[in-house]
Residue frames as a rotation matrix with the C-alpha (Angstrom) as fourth column:
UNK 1
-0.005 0.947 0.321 15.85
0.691 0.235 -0.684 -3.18
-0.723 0.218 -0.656 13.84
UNK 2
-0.675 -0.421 0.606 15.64
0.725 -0.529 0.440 -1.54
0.136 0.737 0.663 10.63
UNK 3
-0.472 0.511 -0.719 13.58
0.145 -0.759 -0.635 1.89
-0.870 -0.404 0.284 10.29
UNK 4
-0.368 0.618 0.695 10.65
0.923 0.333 0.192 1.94
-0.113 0.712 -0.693 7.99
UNK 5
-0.548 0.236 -0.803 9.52
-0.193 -0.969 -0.153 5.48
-0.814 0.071 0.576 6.21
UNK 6
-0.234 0.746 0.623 5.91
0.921 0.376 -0.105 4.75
-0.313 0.549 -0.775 4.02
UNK 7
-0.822 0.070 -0.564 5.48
-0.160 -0.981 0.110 7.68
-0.546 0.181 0.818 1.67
UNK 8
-0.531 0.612 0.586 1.77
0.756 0.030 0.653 8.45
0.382 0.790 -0.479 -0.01
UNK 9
-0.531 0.161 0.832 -0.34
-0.184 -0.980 0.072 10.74
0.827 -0.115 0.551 -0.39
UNK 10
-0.913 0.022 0.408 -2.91
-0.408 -0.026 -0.912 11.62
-0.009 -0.999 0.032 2.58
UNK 11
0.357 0.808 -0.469 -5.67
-0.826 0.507 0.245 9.16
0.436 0.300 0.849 1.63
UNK 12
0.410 0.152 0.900 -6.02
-0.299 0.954 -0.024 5.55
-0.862 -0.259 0.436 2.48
UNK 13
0.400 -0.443 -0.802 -5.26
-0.878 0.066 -0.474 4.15
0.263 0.894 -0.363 -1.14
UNK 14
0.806 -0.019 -0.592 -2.93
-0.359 0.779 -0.514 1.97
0.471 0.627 0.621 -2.07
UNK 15
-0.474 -0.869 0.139 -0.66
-0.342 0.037 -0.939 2.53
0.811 -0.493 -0.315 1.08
UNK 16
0.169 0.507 0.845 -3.36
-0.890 -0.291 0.352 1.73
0.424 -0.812 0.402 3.33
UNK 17
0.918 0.353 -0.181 -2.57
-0.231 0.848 0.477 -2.05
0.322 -0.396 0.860 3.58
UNK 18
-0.190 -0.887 -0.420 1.40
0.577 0.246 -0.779 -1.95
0.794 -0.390 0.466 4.38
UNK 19
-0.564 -0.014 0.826 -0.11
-0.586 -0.697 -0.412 0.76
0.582 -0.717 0.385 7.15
UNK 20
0.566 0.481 0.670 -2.42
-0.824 0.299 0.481 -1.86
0.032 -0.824 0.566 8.80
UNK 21
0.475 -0.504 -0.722 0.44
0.370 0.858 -0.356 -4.60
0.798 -0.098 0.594 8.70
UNK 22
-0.909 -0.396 -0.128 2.72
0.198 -0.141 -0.970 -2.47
0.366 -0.907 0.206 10.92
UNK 23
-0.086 0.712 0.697 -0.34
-0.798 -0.468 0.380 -1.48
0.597 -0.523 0.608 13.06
UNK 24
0.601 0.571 -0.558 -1.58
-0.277 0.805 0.525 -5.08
0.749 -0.161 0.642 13.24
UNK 25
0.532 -0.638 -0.557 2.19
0.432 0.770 -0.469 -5.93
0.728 0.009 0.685 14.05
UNK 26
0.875 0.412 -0.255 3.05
0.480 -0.667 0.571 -3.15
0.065 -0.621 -0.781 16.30
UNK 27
0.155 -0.986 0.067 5.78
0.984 0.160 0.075 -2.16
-0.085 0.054 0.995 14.42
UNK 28
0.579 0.330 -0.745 6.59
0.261 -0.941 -0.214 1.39
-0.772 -0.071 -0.631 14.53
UNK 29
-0.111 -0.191 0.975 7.05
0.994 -0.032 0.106 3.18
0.011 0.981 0.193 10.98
UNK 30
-0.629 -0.027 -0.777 7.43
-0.049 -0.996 0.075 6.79
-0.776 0.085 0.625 10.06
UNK 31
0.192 0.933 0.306 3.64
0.886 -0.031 -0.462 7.14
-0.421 0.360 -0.833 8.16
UNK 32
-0.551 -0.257 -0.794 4.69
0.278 -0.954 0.115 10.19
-0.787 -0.157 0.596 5.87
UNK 33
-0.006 0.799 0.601 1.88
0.929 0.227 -0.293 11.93
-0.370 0.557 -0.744 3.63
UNK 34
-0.763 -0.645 -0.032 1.98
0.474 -0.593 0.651 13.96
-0.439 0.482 0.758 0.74
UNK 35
0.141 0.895 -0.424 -0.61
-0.069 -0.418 -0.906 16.52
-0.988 0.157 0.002 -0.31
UNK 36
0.532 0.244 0.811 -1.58
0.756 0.293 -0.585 16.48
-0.381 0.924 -0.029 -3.68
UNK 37
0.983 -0.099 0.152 -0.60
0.069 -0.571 -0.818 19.72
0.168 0.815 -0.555 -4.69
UNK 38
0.153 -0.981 0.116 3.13
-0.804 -0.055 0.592 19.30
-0.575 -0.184 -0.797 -3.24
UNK 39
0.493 0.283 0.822 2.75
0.122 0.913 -0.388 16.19
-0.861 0.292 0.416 -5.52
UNK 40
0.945 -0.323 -0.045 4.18
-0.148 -0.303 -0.942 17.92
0.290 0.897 -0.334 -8.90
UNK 41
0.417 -0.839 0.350 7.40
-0.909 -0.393 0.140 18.62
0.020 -0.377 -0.926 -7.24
UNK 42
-0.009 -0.599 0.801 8.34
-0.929 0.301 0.214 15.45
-0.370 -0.742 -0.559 -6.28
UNK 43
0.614 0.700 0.365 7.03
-0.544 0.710 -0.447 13.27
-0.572 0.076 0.816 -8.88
UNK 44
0.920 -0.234 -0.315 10.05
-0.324 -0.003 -0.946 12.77
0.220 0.972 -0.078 -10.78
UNK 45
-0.142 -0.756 0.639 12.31
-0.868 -0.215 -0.447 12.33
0.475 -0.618 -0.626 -8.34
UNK 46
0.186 0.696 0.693 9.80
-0.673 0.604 -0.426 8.91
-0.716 -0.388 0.581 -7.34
UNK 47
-0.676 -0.447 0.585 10.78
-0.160 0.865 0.476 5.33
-0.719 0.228 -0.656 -8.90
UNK 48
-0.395 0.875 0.281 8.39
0.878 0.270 0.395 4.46
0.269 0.403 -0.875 -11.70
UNK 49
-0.776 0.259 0.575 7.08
-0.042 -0.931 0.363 8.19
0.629 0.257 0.733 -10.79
UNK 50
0.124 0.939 -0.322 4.49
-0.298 0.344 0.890 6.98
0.947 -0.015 0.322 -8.60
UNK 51
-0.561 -0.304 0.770 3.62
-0.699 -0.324 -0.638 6.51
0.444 -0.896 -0.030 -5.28
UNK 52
0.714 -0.556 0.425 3.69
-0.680 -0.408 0.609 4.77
-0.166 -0.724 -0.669 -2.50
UNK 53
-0.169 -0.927 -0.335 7.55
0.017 0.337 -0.941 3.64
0.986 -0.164 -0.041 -1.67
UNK 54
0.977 0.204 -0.053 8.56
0.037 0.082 0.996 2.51
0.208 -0.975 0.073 1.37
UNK 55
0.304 -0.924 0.232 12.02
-0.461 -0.356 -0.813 3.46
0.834 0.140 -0.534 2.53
UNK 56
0.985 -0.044 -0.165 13.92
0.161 0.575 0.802 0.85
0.060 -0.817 0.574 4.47
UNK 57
0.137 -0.955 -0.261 17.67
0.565 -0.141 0.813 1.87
-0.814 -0.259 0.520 6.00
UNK 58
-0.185 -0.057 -0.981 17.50
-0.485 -0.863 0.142 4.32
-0.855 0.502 0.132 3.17
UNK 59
-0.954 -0.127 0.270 16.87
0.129 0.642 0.756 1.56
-0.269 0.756 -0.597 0.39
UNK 60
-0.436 0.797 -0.417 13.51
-0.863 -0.502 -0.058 2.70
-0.255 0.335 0.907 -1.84
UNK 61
-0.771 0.454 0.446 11.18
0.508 0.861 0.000 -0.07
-0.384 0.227 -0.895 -2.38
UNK 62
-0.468 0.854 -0.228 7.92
-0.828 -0.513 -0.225 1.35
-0.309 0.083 0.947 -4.69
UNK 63
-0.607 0.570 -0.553 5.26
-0.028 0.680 0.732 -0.82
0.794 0.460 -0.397 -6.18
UNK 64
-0.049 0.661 0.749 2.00
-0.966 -0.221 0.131 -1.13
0.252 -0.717 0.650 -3.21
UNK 65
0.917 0.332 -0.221 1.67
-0.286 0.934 0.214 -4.80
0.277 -0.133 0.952 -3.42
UNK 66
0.351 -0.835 -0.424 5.28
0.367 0.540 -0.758 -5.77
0.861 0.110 0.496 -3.36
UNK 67
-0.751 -0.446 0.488 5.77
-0.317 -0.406 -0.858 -3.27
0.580 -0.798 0.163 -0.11
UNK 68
0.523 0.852 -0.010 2.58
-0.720 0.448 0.529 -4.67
0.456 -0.269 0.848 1.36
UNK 69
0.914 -0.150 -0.376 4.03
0.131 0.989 -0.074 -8.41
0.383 0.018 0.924 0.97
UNK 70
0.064 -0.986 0.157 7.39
-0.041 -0.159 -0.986 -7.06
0.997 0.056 -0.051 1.95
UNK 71
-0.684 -0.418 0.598 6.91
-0.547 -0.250 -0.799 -5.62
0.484 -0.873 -0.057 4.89
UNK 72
0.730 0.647 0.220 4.34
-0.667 0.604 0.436 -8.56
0.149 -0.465 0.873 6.50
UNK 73
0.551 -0.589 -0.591 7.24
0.538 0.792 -0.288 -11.11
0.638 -0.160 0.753 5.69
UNK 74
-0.344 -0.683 0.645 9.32
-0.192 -0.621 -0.760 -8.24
0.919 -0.385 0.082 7.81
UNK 75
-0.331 0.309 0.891 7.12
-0.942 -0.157 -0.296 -7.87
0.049 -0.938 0.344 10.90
UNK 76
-0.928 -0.310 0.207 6.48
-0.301 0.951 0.076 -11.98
-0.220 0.008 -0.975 10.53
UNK 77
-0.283 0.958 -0.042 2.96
-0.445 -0.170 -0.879 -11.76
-0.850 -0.230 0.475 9.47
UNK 78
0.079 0.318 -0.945 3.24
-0.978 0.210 -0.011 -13.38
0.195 0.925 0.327 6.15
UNK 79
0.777 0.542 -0.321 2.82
-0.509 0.840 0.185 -17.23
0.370 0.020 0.929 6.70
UNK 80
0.075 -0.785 0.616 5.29
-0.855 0.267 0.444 -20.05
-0.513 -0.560 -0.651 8.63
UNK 81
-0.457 -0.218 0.862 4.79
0.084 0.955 0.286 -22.02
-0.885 0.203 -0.418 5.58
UNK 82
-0.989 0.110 -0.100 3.84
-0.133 -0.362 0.923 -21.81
0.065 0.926 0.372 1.50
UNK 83
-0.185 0.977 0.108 0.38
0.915 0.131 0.381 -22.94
0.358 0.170 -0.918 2.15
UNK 84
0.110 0.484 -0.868 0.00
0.971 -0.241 -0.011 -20.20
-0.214 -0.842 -0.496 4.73
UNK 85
-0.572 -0.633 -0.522 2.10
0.068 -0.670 0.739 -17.68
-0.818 0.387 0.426 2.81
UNK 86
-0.914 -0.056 0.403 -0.37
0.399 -0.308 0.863 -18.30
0.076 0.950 0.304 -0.10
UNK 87
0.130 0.875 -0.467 -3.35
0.989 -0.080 0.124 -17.68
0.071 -0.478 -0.876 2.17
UNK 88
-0.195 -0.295 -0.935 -1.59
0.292 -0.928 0.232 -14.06
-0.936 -0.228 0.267 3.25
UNK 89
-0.943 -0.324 -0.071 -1.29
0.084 -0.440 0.894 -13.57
-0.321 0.837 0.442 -0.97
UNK 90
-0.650 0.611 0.453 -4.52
0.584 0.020 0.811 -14.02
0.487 0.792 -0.369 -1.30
UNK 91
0.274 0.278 -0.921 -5.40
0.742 -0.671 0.018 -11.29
-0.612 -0.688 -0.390 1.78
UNK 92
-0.487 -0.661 -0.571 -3.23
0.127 -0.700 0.702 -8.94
-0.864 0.269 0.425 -0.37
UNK 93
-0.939 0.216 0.267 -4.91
0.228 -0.189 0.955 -9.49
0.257 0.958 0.128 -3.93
UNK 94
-0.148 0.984 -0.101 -8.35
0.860 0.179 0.477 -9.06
0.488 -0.016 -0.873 -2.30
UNK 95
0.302 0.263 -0.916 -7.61
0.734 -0.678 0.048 -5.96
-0.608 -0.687 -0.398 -0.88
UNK 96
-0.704 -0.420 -0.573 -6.17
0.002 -0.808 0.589 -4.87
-0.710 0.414 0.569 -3.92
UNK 97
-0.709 0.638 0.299 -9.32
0.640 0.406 0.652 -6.27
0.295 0.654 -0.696 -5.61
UNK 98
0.350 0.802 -0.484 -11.74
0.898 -0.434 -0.070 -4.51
-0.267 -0.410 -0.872 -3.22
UNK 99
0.017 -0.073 -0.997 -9.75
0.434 -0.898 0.073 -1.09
-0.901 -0.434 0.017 -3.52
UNK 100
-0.912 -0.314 0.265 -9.52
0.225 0.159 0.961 -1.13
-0.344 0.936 -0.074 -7.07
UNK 101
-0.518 0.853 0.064 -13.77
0.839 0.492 0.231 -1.46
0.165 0.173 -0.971 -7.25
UNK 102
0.187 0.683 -0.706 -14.07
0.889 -0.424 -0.175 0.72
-0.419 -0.595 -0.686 -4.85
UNK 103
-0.664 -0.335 -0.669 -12.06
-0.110 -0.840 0.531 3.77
-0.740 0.426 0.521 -7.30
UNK 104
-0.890 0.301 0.343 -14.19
0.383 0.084 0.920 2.57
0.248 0.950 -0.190 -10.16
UNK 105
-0.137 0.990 0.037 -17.30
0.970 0.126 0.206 2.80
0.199 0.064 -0.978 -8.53
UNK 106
0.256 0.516 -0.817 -16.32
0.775 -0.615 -0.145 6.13
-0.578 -0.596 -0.557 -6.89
UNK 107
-0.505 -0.239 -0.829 -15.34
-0.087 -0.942 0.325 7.70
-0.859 0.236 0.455 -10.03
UNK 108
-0.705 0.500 0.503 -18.43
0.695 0.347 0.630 6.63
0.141 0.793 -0.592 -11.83
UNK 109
-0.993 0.108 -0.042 -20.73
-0.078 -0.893 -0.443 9.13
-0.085 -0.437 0.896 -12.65
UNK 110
-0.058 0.902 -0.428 -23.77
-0.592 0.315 0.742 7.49
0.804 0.296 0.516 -13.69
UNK 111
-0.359 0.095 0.928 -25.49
-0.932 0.011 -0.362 6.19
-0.045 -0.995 0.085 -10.97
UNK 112
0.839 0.544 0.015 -26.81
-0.522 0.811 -0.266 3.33
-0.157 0.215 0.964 -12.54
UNK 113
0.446 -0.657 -0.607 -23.90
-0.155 0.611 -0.776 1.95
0.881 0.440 0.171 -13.77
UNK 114
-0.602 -0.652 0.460 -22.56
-0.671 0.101 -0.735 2.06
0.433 -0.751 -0.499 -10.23
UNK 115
0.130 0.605 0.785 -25.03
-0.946 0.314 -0.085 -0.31
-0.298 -0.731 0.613 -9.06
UNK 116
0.985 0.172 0.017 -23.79
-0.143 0.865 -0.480 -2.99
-0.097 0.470 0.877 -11.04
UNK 117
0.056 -0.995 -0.087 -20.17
-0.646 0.030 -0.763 -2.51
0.762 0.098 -0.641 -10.34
């Protein structure tokens, strides 16, 4: 069984949905989380600079959506068939749809304008 190490920072974000696949799937992963300010250090040293990666048998995978979709097809959670498999893709863009909103709205400062987000 291979061994699964999810690096981001210590928020929810954009790692939160490859963390509730292994949950869902009871797969056990090494959940590792990076304070911001230890963040400088290590950005360069990060694919594409940016975070999160997921580290399988030592092999770096970064990009949130693509390690998402990765690891479901891993723990078998992504579909036994292309309809079903496009049903899962469209679990994955809606959660990157909702989390997306939800940064805009929470780094509006006008309060009005957040009501219409």
């Amino acid at each position: 069984m291979p061994t699964y190490k999810l690096t981001y920072f210590n928020i929810r974000g954009r790692a939160e949905l490859t963390r509730l696949v292994f949950v869902a799937s009871g797969t056990n992963y090494e959940d590792n989380r990076i304070e911001r300010e230890k963040w400088p250090a290590i950005k360069e040293s990060m694919p594409q600079g940016q975070l999160p990666i997921l580290e399988v048998d030592g092999f770096v995978l970064p990009q949130s959506l693509a390690i998402a979709r990765f690891a479901a097809k891993e723990v078998g959670l992504f579909g036994r068939n292309n309809l079903e498999q496009a049903q899962a893709d469209v679990v994955v863009q809606t959660c990157e749809d909702l989390r997306s909103n939800w940064v805009t709205a929470f780094r509006e400062k006008d309060e009005t304008k957040k009501v219409n987000l």
